[in-house]
C-alpha positions in Angstrom: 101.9 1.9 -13.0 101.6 4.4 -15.7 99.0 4.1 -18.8 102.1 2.7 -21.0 102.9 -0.2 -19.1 100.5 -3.3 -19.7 97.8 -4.6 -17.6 98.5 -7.8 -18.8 99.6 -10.1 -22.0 97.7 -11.2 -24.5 98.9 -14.7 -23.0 98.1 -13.2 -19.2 94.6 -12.6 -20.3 93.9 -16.4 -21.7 94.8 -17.5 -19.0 92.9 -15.2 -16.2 89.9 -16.5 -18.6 90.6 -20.0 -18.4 90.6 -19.5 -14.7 87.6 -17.8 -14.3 85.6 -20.2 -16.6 87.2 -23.0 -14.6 85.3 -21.1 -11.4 81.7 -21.0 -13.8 81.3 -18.6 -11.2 77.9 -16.8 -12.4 78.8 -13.4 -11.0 81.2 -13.0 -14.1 80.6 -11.2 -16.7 83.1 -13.2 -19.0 81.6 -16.7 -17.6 77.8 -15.5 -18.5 78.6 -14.4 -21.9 81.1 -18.2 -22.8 77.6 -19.9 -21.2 75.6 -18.0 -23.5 77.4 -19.2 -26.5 79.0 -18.5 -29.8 76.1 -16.2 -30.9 76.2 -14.3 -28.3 80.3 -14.3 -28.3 79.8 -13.6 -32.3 77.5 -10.8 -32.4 80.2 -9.0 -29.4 83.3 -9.4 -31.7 81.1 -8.0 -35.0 80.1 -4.8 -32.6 83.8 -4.8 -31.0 85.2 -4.7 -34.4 83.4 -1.7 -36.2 83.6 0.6 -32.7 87.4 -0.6 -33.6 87.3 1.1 -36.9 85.5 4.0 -36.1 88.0 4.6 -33.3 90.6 4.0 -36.0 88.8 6.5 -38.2 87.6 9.5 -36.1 88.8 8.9 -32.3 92.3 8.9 -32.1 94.9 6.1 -30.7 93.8 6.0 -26.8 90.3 5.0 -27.7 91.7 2.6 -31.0 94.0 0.8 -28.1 91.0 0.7 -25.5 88.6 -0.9 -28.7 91.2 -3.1 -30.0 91.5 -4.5 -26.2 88.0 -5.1 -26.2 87.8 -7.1 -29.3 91.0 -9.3 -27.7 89.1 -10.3 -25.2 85.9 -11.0 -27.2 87.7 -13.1 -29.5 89.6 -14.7 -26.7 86.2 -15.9 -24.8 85.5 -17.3 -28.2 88.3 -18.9 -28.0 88.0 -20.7 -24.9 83.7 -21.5 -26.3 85.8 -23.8 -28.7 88.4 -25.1 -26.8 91.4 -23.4 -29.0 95.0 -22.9 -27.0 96.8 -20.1 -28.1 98.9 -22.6 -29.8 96.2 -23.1 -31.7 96.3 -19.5 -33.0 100.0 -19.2 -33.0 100.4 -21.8 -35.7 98.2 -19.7 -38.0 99.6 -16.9 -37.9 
């Protein structure tokens, strides 16, 4: 696989979380921090999104797309802390 193809979708990635919440398997990383709550969740997606600016700012595109990932998936554990589908989203936007 090279670097341009995608890991996974934005939908891929929901659904790899719902699945390993489902689990509440302790060893993850992604189950510890929905069991710690939206605080915790919260204060993750503030720091996700200014080192997503300062990539945007001084560090160029590969490290803007590596940030920008990271705040997906912040936002998408906060998601699944409230119970919110993508449809959910999608009908926002």
């Amino acid at each position: 696989m090279t670097s341009s193809q995608p890991r996974k979708s934005f939908e891929e990635l929901y659904v790899e979380l719902s699945e390993k919440i489902a689990t509440g398997d302790t060893e993850s990383g992604s189950v510890r921090l929905v069991q710690a709550g939206t605080h915790a969740i919260g204060k993750k997606i503030v720091e996700e999104a200014a080192e997503v600016w300062m990539a945007a700012e001084y560090q160029g595109k590969e490290a803007l797309a590596l940030e920008i990932s990271q705040l997906i998936y912040h936002i998408q554990l906060l998601m699944h802390t409230h119970e919110l589908s993508m449809q959910d989203v999608y009908k926002n936007l």
